[in-house]
matplotlib code that plots the C-alpha trace (Angstrom):
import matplotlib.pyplot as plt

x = [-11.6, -12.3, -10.4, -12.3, -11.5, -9.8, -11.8, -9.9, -9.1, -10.7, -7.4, -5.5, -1.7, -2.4, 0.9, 1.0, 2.6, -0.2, -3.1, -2.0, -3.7, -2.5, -4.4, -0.4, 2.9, 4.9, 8.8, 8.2, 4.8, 4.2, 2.3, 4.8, 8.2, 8.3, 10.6, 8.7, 5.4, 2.7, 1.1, -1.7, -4.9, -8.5, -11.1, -13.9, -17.2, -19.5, -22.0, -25.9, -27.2, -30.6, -31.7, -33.7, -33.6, -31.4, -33.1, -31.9, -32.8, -32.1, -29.0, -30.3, -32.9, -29.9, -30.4, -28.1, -26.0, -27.0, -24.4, -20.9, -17.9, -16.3, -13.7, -10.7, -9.5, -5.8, -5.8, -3.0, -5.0, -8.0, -6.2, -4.9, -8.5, -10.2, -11.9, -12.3, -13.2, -16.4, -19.2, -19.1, -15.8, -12.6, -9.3, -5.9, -3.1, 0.6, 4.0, 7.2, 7.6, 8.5, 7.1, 4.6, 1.1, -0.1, 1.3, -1.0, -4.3, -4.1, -3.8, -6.6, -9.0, -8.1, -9.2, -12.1, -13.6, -12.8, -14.3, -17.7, -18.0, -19.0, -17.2, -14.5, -12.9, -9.5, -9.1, -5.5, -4.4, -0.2, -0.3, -2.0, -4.1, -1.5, 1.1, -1.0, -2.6, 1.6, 1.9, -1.2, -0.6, 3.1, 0.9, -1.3, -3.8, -6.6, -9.9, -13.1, -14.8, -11.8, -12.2, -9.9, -10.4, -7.7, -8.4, -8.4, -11.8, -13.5, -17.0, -16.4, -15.4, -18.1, -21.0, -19.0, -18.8, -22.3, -22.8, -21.1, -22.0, -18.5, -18.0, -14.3, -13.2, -9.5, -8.2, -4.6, -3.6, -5.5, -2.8, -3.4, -6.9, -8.5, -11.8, -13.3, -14.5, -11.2, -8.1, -5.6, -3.0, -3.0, -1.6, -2.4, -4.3, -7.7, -7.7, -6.6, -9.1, -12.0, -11.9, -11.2, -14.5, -16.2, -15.2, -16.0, -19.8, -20.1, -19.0, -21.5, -24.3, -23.6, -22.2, -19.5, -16.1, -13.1, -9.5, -7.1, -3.5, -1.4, 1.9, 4.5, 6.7, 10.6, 9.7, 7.4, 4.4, 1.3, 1.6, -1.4, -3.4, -3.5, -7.9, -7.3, -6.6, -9.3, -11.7, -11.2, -12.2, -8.9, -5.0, -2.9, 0.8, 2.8, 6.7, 9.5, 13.2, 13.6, 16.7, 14.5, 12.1, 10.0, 6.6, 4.7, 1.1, 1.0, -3.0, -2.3, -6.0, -8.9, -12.6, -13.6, -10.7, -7.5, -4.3, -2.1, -2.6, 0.5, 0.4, 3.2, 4.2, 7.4, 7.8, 8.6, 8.9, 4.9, 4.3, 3.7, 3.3, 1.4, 3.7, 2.0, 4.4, 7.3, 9.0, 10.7, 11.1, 12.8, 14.8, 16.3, 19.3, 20.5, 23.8, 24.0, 25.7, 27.2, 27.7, 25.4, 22.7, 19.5, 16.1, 13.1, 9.5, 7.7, 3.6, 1.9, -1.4, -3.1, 0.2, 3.4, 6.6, 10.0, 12.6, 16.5, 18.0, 21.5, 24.2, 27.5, 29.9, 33.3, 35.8, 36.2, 38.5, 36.7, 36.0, 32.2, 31.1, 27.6, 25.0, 22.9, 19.8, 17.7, 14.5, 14.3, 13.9, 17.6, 16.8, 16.0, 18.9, 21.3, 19.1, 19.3, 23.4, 23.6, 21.5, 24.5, 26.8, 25.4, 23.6, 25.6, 29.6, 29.7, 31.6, 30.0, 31.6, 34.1, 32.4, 30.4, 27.3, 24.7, 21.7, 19.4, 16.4, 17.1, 14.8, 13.7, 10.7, 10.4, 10.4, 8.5, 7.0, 9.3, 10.0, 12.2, 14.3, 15.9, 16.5, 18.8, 20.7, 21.9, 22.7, 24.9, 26.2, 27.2, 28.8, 30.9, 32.0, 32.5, 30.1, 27.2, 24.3, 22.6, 21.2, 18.1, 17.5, 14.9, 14.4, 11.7, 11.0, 11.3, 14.0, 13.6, 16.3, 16.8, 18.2, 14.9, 13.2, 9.5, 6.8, 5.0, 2.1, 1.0, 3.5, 1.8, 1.3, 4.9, 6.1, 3.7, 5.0, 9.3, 8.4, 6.6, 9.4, 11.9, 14.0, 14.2, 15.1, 13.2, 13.8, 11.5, 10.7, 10.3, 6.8, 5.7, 7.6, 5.4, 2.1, 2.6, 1.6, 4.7, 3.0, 5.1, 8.5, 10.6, 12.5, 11.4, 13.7, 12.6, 14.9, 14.5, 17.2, 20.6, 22.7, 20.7, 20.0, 24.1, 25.0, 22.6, 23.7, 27.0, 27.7]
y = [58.8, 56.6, 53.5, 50.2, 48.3, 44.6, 41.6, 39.9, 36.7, 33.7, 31.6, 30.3, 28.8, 25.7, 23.5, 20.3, 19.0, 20.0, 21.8, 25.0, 27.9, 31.4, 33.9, 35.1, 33.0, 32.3, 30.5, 28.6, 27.1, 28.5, 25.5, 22.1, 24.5, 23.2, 25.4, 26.1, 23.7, 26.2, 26.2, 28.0, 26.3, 27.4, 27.8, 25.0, 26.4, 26.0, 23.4, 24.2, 24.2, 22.4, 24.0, 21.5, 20.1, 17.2, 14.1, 12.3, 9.0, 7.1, 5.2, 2.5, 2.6, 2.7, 0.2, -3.1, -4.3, -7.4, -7.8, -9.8, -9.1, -10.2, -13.1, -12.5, -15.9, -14.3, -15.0, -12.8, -9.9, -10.9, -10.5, -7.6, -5.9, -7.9, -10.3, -9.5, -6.3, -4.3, -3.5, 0.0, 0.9, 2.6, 1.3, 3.0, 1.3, 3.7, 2.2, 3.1, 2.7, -0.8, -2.3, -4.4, -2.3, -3.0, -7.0, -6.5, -5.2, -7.9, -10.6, -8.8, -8.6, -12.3, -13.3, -11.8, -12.6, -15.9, -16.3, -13.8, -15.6, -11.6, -8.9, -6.8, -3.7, -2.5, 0.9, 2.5, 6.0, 4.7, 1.9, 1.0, -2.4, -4.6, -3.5, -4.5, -7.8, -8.9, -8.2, -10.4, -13.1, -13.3, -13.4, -16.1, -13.0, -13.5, -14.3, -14.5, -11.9, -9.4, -6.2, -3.2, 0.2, 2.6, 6.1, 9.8, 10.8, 10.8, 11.2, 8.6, 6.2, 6.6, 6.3, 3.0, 1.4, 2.9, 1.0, -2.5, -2.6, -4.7, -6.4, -4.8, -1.1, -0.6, 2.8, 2.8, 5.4, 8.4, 10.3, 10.3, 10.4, 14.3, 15.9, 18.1, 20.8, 21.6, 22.9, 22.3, 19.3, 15.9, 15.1, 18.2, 18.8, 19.6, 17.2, 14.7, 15.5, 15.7, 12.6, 11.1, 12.5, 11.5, 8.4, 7.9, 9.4, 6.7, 3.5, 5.1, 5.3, 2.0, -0.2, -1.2, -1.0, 0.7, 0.4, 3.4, 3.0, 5.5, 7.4, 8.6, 11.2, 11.0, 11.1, 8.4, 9.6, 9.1, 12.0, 14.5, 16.2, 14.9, 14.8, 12.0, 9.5, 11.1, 10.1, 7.0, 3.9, 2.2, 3.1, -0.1, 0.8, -1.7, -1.8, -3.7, -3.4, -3.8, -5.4, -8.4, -10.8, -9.9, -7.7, -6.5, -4.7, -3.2, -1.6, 2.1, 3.0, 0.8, 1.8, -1.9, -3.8, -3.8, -2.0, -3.6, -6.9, -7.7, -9.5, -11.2, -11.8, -12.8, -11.5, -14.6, -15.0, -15.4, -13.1, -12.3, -15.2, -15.5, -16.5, -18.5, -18.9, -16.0, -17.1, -19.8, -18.3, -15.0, -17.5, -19.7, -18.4, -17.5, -18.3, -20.6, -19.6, -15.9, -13.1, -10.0, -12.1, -12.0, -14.3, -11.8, -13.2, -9.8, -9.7, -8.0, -7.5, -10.7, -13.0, -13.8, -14.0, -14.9, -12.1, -12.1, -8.9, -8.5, -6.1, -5.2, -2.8, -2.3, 0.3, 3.7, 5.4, 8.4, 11.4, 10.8, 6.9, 6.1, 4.8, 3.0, 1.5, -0.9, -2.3, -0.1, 3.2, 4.7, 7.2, 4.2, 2.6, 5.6, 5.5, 1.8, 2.3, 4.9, 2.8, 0.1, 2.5, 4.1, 0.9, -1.8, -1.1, -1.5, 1.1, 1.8, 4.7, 4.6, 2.1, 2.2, 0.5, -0.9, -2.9, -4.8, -6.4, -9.4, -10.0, -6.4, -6.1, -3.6, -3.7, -0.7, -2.3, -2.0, -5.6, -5.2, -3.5, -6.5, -8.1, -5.0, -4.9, -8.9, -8.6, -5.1, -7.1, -10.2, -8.2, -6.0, -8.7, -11.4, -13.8, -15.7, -16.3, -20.2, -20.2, -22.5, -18.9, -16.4, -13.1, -10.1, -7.0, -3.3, -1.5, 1.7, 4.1, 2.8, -0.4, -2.1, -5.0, -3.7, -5.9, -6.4, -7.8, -10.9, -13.0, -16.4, -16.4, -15.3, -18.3, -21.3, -19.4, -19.8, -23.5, -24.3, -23.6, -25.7, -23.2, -24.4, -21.1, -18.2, -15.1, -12.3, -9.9, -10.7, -10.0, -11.6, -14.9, -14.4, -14.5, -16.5, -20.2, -22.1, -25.6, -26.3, -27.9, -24.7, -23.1, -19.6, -17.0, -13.7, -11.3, -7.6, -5.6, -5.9, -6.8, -10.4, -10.4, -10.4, -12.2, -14.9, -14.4, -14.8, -17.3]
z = [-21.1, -18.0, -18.0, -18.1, -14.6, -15.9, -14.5, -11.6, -12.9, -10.8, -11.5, -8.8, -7.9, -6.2, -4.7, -6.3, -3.4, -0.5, -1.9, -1.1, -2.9, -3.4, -5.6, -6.5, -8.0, -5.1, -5.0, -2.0, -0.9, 2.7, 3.8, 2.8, 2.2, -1.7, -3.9, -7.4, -6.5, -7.3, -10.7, -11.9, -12.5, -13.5, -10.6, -11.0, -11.8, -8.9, -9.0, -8.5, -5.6, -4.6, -1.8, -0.5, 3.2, 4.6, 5.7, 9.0, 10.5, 13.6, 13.4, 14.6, 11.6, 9.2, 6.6, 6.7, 4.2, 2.6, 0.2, 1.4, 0.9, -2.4, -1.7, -4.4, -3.9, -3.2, 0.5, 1.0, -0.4, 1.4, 4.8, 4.0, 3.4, 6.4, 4.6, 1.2, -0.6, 0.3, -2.9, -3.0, -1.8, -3.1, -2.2, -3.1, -4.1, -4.0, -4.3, -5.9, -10.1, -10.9, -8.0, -9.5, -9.0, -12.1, -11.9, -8.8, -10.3, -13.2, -10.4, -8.3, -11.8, -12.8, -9.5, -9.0, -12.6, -11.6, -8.1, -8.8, -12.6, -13.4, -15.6, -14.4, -16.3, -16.3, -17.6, -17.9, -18.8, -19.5, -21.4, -24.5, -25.4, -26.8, -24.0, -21.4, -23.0, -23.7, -19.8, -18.8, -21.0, -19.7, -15.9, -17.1, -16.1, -18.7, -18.3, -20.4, -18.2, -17.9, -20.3, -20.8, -21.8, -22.9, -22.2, -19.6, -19.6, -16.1, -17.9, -20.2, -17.7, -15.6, -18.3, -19.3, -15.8, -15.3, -18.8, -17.6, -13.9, -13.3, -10.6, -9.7, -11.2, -11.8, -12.7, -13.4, -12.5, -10.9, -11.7, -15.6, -15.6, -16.6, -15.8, -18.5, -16.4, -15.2, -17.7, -15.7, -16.4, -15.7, -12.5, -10.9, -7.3, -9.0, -11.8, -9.1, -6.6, -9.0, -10.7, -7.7, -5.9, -9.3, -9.3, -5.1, -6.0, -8.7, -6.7, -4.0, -6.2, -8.4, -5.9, -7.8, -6.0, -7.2, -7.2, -7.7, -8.2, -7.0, -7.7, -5.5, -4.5, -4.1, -0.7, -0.6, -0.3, -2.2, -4.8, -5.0, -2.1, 0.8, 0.4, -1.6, 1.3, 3.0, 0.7, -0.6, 2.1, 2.1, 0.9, 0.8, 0.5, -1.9, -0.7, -1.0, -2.3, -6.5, -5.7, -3.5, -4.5, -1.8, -1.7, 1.5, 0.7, 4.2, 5.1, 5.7, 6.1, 6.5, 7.1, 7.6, 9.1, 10.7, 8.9, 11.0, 8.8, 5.8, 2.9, 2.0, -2.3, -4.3, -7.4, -10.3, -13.5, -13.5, -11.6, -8.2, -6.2, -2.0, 0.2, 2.9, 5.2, 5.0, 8.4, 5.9, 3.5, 5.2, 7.3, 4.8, 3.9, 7.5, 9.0, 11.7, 14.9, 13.2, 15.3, 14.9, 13.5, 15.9, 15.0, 15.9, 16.5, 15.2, 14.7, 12.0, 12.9, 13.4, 11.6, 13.8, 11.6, 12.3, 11.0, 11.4, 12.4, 11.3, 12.6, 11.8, 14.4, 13.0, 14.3, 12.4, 10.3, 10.5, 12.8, 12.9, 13.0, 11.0, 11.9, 9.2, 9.8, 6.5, 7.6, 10.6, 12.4, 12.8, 15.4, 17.0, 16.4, 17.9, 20.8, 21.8, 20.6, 23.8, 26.2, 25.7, 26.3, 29.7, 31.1, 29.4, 29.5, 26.0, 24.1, 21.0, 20.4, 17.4, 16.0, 12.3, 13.3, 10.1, 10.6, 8.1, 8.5, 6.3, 3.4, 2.7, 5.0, 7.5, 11.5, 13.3, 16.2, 19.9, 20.0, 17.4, 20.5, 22.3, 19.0, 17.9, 21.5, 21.1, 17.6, 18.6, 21.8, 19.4, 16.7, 19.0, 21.1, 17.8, 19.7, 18.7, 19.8, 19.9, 16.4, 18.3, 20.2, 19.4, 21.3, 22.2, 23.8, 24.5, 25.7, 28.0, 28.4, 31.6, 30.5, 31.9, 29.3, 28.9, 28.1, 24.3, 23.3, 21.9, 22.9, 23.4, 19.7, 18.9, 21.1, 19.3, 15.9, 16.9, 18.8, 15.2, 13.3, 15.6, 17.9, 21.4, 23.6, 23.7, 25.7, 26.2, 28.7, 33.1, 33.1, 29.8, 31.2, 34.5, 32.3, 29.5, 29.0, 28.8, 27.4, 25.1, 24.6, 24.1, 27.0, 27.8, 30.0, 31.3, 31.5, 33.2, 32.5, 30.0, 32.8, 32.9, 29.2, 28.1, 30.9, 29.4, 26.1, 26.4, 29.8]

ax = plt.figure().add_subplot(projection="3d")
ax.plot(x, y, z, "-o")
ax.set_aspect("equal")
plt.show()
């Protein structure tokens, strides 16, 4: 009796980390290194095929869009986006849980059925009706054209935005929402990417702009495959410390503006709040003349803000000293720690060394460099700095003070706010416009800069 061959099953593991597929189970995914990540989810069917030819045009033939952009009346979020947000788009919002995305996305809908005078639907997958109505009317977040949908279904979300045409889409969160061609989970790599492209096809099509909020991993990246940034027009990145008031929505990507731009809220008993001017606010509780406290004129994108950098070197009781770095890179921090050492004379070594960006934002551009070195230098030596004083630059591992950029508008931004020294980098002094009634001093290398600090 001839045995009947079994049918290869069309099933594959797929990481829910990465994306990786395996036609097998396997411990570890070979791609990411992630113990126990792959799970087993049905193939998609493949979809039919037209088979007719692709059209191309000139580009400069292209059709222009006559539609602006769509002005949410939250300025903050509006610089953030470059101006507003784009009909037709799809913007992804990750952050941590607890954060405050979905304080955000009632703001965002409030706003923009305010400003447009036009419908705009909020449909989430977590919460039910009343939870979310409770939340909104503590948010002062209601407004005549603002509807809500409860529900998972891909392809009943689309026929009802389709039915709608809002002005704004919010889908909170991708993460819960299910296509029904697929079997798999919730949450997982193909239900993730499929609704997703769904969803992208439909804003395409309709013109209606969507907003996706996002989970993330322990790690703190955006959970699901990595496609999913690829394909949506613009992730926004919501961050800030539970413990703080403060919020930053920092651009990640952005296919129609800058994502070096910030926007800046506080989280009230109202809810989130724009902060127009953070330099006061992030500077209002400093202490005056204290060593290891630094002022730091730092630029996100287009905005200068004013920043103290705070550090603390105490001597060791152990074999190995730490080195702790909030707000800030702490490979960096070890690095400028052994330029004072070999170019400076100062012994770090046998000292615990922490630094905090004050106020729970986060520094990554070099000027945060000089800033680090005085506040080191003051700490180590229990000498403070002028609290009038602000400084900037770079720091090369030859103990020379590099140029940064924009500094004309990080010197009107710490002459606004009342300081009257400012010291920056030899050939940013040599080019900048010095106007004003602040005193600037350029400094080349760390021999100048602590023997200007500290005469």
């Amino acid at each position: 009796m001839t045995a009947i061959p079994r049918k290869k099953s069309a099933n594959r593991y797929i990481c829910q980390q990465c994306g990786y597929q395996s036609i097998k189970w396997l411990g570890r995914c070979p791609d990411c290194g992630g113990w126990e990540t792959l799970v087993e989810e049905t193939a998609p069917q493949p979809r039919s095929r037209s088979g007719g030819s692709l059209p191309a045009i000139l580009l400069a033939d292209a059709p222009d869009s006559d539609e602006e952009r769509i002005a949410t009346g939250m300025v903050e979020l509006d610089r953030v986006l470059g101006g507003g947000i784009v009909p037709g788009s799809v913007i992804l919002i990750g952050g941590e849980p607890g954060i405050g995305k979905s304080t955000l996305i009632l703001h965002i809908l409030a706003a923009v059925a305010a400003s447009c005078r036009r419908k705009v639907l909020y449909v989430s997958g977590e919460e039910s009706a009343s939870q979310i109505k409770m939340r909104a009317r503590r948010l002062l977040a209601i407004h005549e054209d603002e509807y809500l949908a409860t529900g998972t279904e891909v392809e009943e979300i689309m026929a009802l935005t389709e039915k709608m045409r809002p002005a704004l889409l919010a889908v909170d969160s991708i993460q819960t929402m299910t296509c029904a061609d697929l079997t798999s989970g919730p949450g997982s790599v193909g239900q993730v990417r499929e609704t997703a492209y769904r969803l992208l096809g439909m804003a395409k099509r309709q013109n209606i702009p969507v907003i996706l909020v996002g989970h993330v991993t322990k790690e703190g990246s955006l959970a699901g495959p990595k496609v999913l940034e690829h394909m949506v027009d613009t992730v926004l990145s919501f961050e800030g410390d539970r413990s703080h008031a403060f919020r930053i929505l920092r651009t990640v990507k952005n296919r129609f503006g800058s994502t070096n731009e910030i926007g800046v809220f506080e989280m009230k008993e109202e809810g989130l709040v724009q902060v127009s001017n953070p330099s006061e606010i992030f500077l209002a509780e400093r202490p005056l003349d204290e060593p290891g406290s630094v002022v730091l004129p730092s630029v996100e994108g287009t905005r200068p803000i004013l920043v103290e950098v705070q550090a603390l070197v105490s001597p060791t009781n152990l074999g190995t000293a730490r080195r702790t770095a909030i707000g800030a890179d702490p490979q960096r921090l070890a690095l400028l720690c052994a330029v004072l050492e070999k170019k400076a004379g100062l012994v770090m070594y046998g000292h615990d060394i922490f630094l905090n960006i004050a106020g729970g934002i986060r520094i990554d551009e070099p000027a945060l460099d000089l800033g680090v070195i005085c506040a080191l230098a003051s700490s180590l030596r229990e000498r403070p700095l002028s609290s009038a004083t602000v400084v900037c630059g770079e720091v090369g591992l030859a103990g020379e003070i590099r140029a940064v950029g924009q500094i004309d508008i990080r010197l009107r931004e710490a002459e606004r706010l009342g300081f009257t020294r400012f010291i920056m980098p030899r050939s940013n002094w040599e080019r900048c416009s010095r106007s004003g009634q602040i005193e600037t001093v350029g400094v080349a290398n760390l021999q100048e800069l602590l023997e200007i600090i500290f005469e």
